[in-house]
N, C-alpha and C positions, 0 to 999 in steps of 0.2 A: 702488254696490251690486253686488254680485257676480250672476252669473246664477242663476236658480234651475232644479233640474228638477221641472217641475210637472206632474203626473198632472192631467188633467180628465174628470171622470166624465159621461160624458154618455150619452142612451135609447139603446140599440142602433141606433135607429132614426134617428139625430138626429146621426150622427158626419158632419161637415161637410167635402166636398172643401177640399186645400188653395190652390183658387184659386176665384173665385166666376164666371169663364170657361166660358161654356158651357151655364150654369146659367139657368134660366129663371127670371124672378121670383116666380115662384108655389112654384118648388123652393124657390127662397130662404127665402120665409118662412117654412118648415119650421125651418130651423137656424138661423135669422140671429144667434139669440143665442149661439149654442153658436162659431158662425163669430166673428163678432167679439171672445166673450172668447179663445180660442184664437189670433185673428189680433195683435190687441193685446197680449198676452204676448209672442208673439213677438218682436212689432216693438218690447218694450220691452228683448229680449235674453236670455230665457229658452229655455229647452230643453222646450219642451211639448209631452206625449202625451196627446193623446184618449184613451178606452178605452170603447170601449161596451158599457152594463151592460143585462142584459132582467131574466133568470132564476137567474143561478148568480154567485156570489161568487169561483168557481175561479180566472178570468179577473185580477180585483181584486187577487186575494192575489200569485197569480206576480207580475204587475205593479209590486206594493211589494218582494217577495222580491228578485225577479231586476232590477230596473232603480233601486229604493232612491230613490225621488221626496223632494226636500224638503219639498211639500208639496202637496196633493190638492185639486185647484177641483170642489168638489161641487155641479155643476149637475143632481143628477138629483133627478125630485117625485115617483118614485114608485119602486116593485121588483117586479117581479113582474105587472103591471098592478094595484099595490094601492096607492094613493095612503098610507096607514098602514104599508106597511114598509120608506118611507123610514126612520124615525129606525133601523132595525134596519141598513141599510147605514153610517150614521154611528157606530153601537154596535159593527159589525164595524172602523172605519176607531180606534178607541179600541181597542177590542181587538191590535190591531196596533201600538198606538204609532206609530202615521202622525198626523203633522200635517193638518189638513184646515182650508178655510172655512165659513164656515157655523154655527150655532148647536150643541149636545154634543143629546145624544137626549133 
């Protein structure tokens, strides 16, 4: 299987150092999920970018524009702090013809 480059959408607040070095366990358990799918893509040969999302879709968009992801690990559960406008960031990832995971809106 060829490499992929995969965009991972993760809280602003939840973008995981890339080593777990340093880190206390308590830091850890903040990102551990967001750390291990990101570290496990890796290590399966993929070219994977984080991107952390809070408030504005700006960020998202250049992202697919300018670096053209084959496909988007959507690990975010909410936008905006509104657990409901998730599926509007999925509707945004369709609107762009970006490949993503995860269920359509």
């Amino acid at each position: 299987m060829k490499p992929l480059r995969v965009l991972v959408l993760v809280h602003s607040t939840l973008v995981p150092p890339n080593s777990l070095e340093g880190s206390t366990e308590k830091q850890i358990e903040e990102w551990r999920t967001e750390y291990d799918v990101i570290s496990h893509l890796r290590a399966a040969g993929h070219d994977v970018r984080p991107l952390g999302i809070s408030d504005s879709l700006s960020e998202l968009r250049a992202a697919i524009v300018d670096w053209r992801p084959d496909i988007t690990f959507n690990l975010l559960e909410e936008f905006d702090g509104i657990v409901t406008y998730d599926q509007h960031v999925v509707a945004f990832l369709e609107l762009m013809r970006q490949p993503y995971t995860g269920c359509n809106p």
